[in-house]
py3Dmol code that shows the C-alpha trace and the ligand (Angstrom):
import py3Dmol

protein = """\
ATOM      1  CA  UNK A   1      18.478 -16.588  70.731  1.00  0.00           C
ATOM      2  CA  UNK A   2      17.069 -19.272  68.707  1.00  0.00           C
ATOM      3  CA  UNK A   3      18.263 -21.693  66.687  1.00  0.00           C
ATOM      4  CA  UNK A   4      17.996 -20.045  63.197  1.00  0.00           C
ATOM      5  CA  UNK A   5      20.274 -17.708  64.438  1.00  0.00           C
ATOM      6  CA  UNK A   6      23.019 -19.460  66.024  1.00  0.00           C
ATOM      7  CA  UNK A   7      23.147 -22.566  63.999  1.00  0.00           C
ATOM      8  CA  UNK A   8      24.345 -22.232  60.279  1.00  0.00           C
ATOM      9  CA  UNK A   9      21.646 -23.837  57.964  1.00  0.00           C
ATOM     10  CA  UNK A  10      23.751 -26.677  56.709  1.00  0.00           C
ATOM     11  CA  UNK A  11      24.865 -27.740  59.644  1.00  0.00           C
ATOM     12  CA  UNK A  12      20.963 -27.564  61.280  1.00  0.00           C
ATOM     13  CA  UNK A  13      19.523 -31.244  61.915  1.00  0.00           C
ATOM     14  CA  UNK A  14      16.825 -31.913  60.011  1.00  0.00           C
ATOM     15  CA  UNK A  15      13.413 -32.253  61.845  1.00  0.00           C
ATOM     16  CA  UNK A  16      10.676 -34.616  60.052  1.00  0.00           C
ATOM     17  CA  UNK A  17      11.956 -37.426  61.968  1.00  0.00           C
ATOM     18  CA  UNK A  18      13.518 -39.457  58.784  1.00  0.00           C
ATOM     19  CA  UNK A  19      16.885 -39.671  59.374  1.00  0.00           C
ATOM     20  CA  UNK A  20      17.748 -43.295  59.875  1.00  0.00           C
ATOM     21  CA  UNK A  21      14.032 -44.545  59.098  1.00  0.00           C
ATOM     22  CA  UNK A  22      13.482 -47.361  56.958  1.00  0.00           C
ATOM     23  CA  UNK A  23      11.500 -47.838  53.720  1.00  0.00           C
ATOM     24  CA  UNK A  24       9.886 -50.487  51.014  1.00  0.00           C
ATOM     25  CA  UNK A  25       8.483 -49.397  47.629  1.00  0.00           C
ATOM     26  CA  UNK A  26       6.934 -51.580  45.366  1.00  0.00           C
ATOM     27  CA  UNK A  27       8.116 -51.092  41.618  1.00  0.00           C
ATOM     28  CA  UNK A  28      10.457 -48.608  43.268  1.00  0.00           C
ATOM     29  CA  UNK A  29      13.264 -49.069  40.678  1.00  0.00           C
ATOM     30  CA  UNK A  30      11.961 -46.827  37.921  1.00  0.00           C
ATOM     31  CA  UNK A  31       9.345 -43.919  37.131  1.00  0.00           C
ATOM     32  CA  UNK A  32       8.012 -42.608  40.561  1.00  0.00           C
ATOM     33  CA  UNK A  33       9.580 -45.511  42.879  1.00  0.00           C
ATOM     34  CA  UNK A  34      13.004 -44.661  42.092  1.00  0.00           C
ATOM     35  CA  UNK A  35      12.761 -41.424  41.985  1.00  0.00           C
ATOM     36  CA  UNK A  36      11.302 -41.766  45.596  1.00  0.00           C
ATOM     37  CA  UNK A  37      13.989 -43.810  46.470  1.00  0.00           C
ATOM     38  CA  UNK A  38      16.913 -40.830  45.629  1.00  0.00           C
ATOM     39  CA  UNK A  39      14.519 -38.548  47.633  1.00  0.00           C
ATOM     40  CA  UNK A  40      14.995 -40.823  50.678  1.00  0.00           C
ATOM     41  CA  UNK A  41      18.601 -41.377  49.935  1.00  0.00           C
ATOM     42  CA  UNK A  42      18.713 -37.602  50.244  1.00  0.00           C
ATOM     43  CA  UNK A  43      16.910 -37.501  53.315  1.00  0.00           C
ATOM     44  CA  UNK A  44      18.778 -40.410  55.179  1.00  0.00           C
ATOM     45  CA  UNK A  45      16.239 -43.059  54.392  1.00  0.00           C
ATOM     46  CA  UNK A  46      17.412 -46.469  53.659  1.00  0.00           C
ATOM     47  CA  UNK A  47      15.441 -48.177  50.991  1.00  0.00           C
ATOM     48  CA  UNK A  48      14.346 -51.551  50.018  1.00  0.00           C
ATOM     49  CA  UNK A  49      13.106 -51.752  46.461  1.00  0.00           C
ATOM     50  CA  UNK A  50      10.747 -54.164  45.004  1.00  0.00           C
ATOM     51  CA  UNK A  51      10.840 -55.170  41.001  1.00  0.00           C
ATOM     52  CA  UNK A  52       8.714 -56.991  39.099  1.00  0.00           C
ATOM     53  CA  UNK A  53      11.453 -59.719  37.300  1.00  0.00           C
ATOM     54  CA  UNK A  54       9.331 -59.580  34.205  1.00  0.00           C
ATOM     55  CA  UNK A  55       9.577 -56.038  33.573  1.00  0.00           C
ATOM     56  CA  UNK A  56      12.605 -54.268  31.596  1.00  0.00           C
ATOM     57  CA  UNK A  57      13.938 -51.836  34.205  1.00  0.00           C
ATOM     58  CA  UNK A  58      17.487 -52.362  35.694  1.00  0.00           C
ATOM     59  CA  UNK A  59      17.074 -52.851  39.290  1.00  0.00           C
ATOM     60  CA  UNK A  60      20.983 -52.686  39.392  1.00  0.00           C
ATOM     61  CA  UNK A  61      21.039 -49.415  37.571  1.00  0.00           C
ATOM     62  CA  UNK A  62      18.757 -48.203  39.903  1.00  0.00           C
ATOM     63  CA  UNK A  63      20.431 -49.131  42.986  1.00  0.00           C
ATOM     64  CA  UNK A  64      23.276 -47.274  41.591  1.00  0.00           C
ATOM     65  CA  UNK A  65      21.403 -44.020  40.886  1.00  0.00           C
ATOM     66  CA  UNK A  66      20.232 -44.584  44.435  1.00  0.00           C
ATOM     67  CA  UNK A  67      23.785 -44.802  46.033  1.00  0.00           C
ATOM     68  CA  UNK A  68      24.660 -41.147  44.069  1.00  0.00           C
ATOM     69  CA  UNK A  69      22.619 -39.833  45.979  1.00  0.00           C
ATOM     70  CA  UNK A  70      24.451 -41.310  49.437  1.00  0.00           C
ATOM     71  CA  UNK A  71      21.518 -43.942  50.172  1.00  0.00           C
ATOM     72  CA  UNK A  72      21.609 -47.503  51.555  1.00  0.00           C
ATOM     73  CA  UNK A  73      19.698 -49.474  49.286  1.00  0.00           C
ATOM     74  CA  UNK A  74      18.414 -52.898  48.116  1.00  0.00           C
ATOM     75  CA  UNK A  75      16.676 -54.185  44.981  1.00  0.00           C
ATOM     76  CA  UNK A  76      14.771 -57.604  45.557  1.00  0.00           C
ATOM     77  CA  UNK A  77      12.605 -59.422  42.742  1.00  0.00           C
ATOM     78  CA  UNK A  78       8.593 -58.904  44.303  1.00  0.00           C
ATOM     79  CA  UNK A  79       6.108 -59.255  42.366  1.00  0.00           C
ATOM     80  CA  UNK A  80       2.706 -57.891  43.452  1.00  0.00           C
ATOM     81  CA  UNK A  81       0.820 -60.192  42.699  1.00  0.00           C
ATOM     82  CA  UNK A  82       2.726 -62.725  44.914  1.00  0.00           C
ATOM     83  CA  UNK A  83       1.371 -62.638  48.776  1.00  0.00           C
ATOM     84  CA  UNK A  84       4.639 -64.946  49.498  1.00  0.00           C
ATOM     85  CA  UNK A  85       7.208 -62.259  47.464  1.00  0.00           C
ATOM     86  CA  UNK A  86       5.352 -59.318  48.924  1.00  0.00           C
ATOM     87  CA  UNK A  87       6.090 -60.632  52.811  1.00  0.00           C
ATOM     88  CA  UNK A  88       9.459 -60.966  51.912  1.00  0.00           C
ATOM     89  CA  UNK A  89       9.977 -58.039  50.397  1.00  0.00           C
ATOM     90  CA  UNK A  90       8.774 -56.191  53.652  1.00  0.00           C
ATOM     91  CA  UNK A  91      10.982 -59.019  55.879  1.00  0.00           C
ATOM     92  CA  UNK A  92      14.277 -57.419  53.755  1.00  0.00           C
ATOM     93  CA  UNK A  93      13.869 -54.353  55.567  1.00  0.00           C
ATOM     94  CA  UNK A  94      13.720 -55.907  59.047  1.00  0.00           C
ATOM     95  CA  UNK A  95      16.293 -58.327  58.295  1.00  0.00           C
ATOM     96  CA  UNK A  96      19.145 -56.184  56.432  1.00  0.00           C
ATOM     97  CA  UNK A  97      18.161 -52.914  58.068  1.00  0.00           C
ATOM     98  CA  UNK A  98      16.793 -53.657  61.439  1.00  0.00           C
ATOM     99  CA  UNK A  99      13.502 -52.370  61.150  1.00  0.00           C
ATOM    100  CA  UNK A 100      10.678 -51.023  58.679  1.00  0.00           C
ATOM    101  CA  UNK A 101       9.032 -47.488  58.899  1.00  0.00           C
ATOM    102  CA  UNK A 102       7.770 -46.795  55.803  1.00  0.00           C
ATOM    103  CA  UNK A 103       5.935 -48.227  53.086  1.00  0.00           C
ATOM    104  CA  UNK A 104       4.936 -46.865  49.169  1.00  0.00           C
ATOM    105  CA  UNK A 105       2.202 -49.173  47.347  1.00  0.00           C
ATOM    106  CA  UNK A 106       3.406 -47.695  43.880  1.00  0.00           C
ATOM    107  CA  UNK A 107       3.535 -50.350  41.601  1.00  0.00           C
ATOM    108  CA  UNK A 108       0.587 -50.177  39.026  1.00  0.00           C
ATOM    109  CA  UNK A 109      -0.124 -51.309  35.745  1.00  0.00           C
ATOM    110  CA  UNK A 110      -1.918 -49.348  32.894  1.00  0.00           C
ATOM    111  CA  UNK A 111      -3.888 -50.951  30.095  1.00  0.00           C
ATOM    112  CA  UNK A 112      -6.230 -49.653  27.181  1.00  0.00           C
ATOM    113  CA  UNK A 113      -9.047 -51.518  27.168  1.00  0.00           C
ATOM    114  CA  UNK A 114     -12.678 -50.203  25.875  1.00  0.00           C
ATOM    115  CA  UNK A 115     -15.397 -51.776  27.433  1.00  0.00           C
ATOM    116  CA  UNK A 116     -16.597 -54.193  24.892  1.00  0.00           C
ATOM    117  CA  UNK A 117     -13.007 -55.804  24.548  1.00  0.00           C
ATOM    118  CA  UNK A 118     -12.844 -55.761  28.762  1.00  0.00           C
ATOM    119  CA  UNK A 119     -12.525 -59.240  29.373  1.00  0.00           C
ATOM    120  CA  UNK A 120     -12.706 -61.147  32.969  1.00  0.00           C
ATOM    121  CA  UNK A 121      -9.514 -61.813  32.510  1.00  0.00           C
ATOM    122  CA  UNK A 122      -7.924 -58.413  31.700  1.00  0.00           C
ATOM    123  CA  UNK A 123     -10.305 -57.260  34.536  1.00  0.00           C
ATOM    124  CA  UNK A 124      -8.754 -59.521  37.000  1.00  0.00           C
ATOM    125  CA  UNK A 125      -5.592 -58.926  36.424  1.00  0.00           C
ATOM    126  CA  UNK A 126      -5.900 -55.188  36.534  1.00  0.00           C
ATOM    127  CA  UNK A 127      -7.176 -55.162  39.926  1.00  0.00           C
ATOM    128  CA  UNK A 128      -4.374 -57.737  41.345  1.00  0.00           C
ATOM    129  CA  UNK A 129      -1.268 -55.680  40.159  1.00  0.00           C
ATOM    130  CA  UNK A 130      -3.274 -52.162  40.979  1.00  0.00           C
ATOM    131  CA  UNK A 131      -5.601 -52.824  44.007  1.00  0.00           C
ATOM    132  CA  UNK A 132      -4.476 -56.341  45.375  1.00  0.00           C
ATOM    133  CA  UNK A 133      -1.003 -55.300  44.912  1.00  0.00           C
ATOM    134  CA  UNK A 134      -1.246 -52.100  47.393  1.00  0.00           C
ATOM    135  CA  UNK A 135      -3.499 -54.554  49.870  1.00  0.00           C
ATOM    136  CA  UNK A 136      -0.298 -57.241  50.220  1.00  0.00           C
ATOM    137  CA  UNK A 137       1.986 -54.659  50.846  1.00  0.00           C
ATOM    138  CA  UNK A 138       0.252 -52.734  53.601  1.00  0.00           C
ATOM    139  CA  UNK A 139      -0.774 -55.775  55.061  1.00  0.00           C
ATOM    140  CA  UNK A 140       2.952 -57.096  54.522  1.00  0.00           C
ATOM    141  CA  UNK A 141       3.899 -53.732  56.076  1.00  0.00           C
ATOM    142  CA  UNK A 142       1.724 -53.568  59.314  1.00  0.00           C
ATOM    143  CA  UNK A 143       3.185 -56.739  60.878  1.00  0.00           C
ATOM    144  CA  UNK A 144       6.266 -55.510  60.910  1.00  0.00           C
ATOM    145  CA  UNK A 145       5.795 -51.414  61.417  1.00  0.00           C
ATOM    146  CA  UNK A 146       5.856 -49.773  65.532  1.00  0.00           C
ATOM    147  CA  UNK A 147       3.876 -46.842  66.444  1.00  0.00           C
ATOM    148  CA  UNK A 148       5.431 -44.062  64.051  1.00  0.00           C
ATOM    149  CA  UNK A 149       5.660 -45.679  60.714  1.00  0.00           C
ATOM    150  CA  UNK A 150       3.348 -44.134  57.722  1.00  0.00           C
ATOM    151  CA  UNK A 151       2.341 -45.814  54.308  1.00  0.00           C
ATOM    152  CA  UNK A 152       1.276 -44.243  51.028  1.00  0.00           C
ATOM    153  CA  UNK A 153      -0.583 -45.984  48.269  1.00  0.00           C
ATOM    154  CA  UNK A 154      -0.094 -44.282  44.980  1.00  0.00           C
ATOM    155  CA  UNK A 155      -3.499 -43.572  42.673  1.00  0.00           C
ATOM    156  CA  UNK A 156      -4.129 -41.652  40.299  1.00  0.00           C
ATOM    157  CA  UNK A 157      -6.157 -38.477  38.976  1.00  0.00           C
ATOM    158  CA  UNK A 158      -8.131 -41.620  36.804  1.00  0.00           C
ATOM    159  CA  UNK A 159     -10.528 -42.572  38.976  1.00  0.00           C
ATOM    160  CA  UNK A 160      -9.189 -40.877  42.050  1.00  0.00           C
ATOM    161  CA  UNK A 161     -10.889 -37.966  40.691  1.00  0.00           C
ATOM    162  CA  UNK A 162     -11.907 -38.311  36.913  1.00  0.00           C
ATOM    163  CA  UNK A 163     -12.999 -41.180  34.808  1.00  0.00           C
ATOM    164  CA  UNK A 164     -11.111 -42.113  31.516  1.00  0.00           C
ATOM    165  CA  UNK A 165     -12.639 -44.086  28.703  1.00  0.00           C
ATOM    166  CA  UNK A 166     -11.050 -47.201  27.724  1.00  0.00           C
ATOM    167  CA  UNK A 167      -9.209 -47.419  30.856  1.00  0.00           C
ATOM    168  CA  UNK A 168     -12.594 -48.216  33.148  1.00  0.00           C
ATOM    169  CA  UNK A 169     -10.575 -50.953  35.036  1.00  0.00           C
ATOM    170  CA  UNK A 170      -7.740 -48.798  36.035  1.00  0.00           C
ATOM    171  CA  UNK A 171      -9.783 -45.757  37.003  1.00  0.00           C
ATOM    172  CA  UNK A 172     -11.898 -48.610  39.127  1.00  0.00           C
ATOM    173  CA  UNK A 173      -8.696 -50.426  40.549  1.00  0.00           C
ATOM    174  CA  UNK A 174      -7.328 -46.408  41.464  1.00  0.00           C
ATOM    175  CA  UNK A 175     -10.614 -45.623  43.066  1.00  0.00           C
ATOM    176  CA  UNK A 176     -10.818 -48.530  45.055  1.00  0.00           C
ATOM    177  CA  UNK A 177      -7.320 -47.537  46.407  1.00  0.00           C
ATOM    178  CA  UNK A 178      -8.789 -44.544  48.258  1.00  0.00           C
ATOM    179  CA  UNK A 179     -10.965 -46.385  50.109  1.00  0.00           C
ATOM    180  CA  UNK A 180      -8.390 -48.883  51.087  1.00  0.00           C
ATOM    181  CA  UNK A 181      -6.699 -45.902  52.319  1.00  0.00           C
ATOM    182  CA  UNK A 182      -9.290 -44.518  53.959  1.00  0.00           C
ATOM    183  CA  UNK A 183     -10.363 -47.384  55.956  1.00  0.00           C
ATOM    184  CA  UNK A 184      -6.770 -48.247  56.672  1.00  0.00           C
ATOM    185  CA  UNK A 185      -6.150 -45.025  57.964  1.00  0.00           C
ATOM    186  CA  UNK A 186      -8.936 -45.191  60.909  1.00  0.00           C
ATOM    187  CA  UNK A 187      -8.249 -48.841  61.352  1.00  0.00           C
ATOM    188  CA  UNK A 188      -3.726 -48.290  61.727  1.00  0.00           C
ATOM    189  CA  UNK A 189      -4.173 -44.735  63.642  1.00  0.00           C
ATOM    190  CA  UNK A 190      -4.600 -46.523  67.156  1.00  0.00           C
ATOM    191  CA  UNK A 191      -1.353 -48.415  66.667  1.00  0.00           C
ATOM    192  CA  UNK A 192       0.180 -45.274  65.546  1.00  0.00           C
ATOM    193  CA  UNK A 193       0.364 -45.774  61.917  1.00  0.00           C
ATOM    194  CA  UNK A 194      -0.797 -43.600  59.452  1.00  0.00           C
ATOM    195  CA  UNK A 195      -1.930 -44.635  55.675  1.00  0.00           C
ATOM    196  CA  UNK A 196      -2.554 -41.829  52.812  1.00  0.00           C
ATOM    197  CA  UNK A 197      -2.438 -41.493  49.317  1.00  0.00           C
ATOM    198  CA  UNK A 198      -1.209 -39.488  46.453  1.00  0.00           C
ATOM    199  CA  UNK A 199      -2.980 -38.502  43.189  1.00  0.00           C
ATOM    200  CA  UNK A 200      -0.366 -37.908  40.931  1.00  0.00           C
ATOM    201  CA  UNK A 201      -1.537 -36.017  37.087  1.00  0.00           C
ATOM    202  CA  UNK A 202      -0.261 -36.678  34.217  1.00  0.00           C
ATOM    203  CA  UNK A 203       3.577 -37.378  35.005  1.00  0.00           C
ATOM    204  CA  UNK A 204       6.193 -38.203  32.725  1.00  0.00           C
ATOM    205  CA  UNK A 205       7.560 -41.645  33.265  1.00  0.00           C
ATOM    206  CA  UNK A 206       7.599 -45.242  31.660  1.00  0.00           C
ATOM    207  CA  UNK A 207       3.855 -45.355  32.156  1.00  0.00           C
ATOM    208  CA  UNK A 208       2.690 -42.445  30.447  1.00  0.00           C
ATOM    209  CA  UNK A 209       5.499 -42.590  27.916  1.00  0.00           C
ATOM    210  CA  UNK A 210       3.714 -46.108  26.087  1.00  0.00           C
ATOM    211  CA  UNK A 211       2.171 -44.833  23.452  1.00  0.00           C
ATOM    212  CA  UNK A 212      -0.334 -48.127  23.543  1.00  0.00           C
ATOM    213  CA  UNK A 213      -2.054 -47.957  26.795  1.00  0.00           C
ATOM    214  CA  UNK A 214      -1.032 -44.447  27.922  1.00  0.00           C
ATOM    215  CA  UNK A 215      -0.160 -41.259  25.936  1.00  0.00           C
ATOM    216  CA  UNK A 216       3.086 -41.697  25.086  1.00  0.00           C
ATOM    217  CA  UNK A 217       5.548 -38.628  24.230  1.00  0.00           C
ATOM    218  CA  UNK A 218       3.467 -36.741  21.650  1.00  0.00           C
ATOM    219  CA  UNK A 219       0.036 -37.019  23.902  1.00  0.00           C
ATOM    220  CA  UNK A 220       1.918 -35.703  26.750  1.00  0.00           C
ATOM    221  CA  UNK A 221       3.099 -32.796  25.187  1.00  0.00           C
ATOM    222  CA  UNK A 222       0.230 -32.131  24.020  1.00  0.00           C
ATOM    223  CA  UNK A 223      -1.752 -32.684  27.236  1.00  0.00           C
ATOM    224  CA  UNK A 224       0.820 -30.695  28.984  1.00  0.00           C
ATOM    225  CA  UNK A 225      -0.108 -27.080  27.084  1.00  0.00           C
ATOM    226  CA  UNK A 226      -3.944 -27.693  28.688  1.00  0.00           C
ATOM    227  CA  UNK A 227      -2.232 -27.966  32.327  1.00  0.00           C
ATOM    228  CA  UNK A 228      -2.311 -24.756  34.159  1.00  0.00           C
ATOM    229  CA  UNK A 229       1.688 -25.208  35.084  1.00  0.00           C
ATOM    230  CA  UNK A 230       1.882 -25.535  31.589  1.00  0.00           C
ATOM    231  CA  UNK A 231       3.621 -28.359  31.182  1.00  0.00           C
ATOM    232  CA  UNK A 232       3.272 -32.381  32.567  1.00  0.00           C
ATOM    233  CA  UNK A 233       4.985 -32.952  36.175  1.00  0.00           C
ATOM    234  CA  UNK A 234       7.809 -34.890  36.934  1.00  0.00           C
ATOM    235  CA  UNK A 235       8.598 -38.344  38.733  1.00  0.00           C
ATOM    236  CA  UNK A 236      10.650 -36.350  41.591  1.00  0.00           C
ATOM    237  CA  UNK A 237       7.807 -34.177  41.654  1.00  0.00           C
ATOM    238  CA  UNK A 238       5.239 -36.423  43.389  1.00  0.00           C
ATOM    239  CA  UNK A 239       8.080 -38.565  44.942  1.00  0.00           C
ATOM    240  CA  UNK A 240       8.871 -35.181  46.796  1.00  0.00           C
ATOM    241  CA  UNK A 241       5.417 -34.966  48.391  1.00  0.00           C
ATOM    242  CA  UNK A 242       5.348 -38.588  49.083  1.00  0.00           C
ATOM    243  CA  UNK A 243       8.363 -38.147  51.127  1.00  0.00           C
ATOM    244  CA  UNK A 244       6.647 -35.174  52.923  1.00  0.00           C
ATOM    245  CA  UNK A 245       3.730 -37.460  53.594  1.00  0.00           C
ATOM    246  CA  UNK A 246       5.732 -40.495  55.179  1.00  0.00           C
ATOM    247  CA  UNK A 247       7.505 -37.949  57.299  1.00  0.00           C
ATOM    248  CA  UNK A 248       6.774 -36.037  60.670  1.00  0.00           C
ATOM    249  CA  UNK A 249       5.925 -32.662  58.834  1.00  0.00           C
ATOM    250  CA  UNK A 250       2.402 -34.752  58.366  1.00  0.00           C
ATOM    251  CA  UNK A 251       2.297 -36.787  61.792  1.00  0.00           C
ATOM    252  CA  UNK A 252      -1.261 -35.588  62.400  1.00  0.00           C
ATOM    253  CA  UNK A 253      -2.482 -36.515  58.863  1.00  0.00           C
ATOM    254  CA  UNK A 254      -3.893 -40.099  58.267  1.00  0.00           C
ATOM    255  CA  UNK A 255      -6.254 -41.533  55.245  1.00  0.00           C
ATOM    256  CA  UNK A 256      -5.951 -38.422  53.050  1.00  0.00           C
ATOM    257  CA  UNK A 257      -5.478 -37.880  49.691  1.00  0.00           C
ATOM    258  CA  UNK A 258      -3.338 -35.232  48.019  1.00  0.00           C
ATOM    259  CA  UNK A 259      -3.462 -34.630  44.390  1.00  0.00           C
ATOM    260  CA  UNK A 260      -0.105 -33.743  42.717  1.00  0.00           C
ATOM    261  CA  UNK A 261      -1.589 -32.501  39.430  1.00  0.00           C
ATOM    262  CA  UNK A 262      -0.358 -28.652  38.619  1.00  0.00           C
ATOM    263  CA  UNK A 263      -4.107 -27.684  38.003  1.00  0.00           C
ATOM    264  CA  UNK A 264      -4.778 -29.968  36.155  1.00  0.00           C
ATOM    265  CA  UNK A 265      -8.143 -30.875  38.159  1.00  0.00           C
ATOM    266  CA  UNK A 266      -9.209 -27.813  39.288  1.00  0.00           C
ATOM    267  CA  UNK A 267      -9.116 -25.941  36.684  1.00  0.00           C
ATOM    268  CA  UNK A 268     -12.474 -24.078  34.966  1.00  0.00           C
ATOM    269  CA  UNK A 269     -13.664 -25.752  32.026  1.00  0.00           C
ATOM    270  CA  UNK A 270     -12.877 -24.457  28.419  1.00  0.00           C
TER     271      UNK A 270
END
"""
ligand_1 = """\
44
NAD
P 6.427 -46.971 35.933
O 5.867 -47.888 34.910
O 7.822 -46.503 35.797
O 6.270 -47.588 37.390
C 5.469 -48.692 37.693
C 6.352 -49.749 38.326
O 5.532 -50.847 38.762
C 7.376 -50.314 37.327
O 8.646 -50.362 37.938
C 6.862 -51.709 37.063
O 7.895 -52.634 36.775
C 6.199 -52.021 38.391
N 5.275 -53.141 38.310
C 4.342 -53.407 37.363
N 3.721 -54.560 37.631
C 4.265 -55.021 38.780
C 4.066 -56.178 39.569
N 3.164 -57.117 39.228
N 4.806 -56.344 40.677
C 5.726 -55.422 41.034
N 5.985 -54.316 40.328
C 5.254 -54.127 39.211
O 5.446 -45.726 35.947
P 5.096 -44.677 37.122
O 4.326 -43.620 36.455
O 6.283 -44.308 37.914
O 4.068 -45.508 38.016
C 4.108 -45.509 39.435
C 2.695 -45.432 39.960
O 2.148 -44.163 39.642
C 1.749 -46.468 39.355
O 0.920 -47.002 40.357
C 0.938 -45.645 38.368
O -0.315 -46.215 38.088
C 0.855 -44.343 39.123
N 0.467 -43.178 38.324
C 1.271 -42.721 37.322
C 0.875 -41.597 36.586
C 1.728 -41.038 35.461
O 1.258 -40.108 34.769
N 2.936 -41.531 35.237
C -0.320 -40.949 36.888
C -1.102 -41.433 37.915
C -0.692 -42.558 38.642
"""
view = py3Dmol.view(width=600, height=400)
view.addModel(protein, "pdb")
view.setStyle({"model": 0}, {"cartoon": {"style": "trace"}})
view.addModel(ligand_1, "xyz")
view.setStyle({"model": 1}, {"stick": {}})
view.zoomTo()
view.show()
């Protein structure tokens, strides 16, 4: 007889190997991150989550919403932009959990900025929050992970797979992010560790909801009625197949992209 049939289902152990595994997420305490981090609470994941100081999320409210959900959990200050901040972040994990199996470049910044107003400057410092940032968190990561652990950069459907004006730096800074993965992926899978990426769509969090840089509520409800799920996707929604990435369900999958989009980029042309 086999299991299905003797064991009741909520009583069956769980199989993707995360149970008791270990994770850090960069921005992790709103949007995508956090909602990552209540996945892993979920699925017996302990989390450490980075915040940038300078932002206006609660990392204490977020630890909170984390320990509904039965997770261990820690919020510590890491800005990515910080090599030294970014180290520690990843030593947290070792030091108040014991280990580190898992790691989610998510933090990102997005900025409007046409071409003529594109200055060195706002060039710069798109690429060290957005590309930089997942680079000193892997690294940060890889030091400290055995044979088994798994990383995920987030991107993002701008310039992971289209290009949007007046955000040429993002799209470029997104792009570049695959082929961090990519490389990282051949260059981790003899040690064991495995490095992907997710393309989320449009996805209704802080990001997408500022109005200035992004396309803020009305956009994305309008945006949403040209998606072929018919509507815009949800933070959970990608966090969900993140978690499926970093588990054992996708042991044999390394330097991949998957694009979490509802349609959105495959659909025909009007
Ligand atoms: P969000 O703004 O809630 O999350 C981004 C997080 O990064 C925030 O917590 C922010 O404080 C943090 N952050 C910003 N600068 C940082 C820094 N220097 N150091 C550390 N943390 C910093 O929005 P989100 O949509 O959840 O974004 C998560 C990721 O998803 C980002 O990389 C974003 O570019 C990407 N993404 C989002 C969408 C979308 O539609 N929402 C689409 C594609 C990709």
């Amino acid at each position: 007889m086999s299991t299905d049939e003797t064991m009741p289902r909520e009583t069956m152990p769980r199989d993707d190997g995360l149970p008791g595994k270990v994770a850090v997420i960069s921005g992790g305490v709103s949007g995508i991150g956090l909602a990552l981090a209540q996945a892993y609470a979920r699925a017996g994941v302990a989390t450490v989550l980075g915040y940038h100081p300078g932002d206006p999320h609660d990392p204490e409210a977020a630890v909170g919403a984390v320990r509904e959900q039965g997770g261990r959990v820690l919020a510590v200050p890491a800005d990515v932009r910080d090599r030294a901040a970014v180290e520690e972040l990843a030593e947290t994990a070792v030091r108040e959990f014991g280990r580190l199996d898992i790691a989610v470049a998510n933090a990102g910044i997005l900025r409007q900025a046409d071409l003529a107003d594109l200055s060195d400057e706002d060039w710069h410092a798109m690429l060290d929050v957005d590309l930089t940032g997942v680079l000193r968190l892997l690294r940060a990561a890889r030091t400290r992970m055995a044979s088994g652990g798994a990383m995920v950069a987030v991107s993002s459907i701008a310039g992971g797979v289209y290009g949007w004006d007046g955000h040429a730096h993002y799209a470029a800074a997104k792009a570049g992010v695959l082929g961090l993965v990519r490389s990282l992926g051949v260059e981790l899978a003899p040690r064991g560790i495995r490095v992907n990426a997710v393309i989320p769509g449009l996805i209704e969090t802080p990001q997408s909801l500022d109005a200035r840089n992004s396309l803020g509520p009305e956009g994305l409800r309008a945006a949403g009625a040209g998606i072929p799920a018919g509507r815009v996707g949800r933070a959970d929604e990608v966090a969900r197949v993140i978690r499926f990435l970093t588990s054992d369900d996708a042991a044999y999958v390394t330097g991949q992209q998957l694009v979490v989009d509802g349609g959105l980029t495959v659909r025909f042309p009007d």
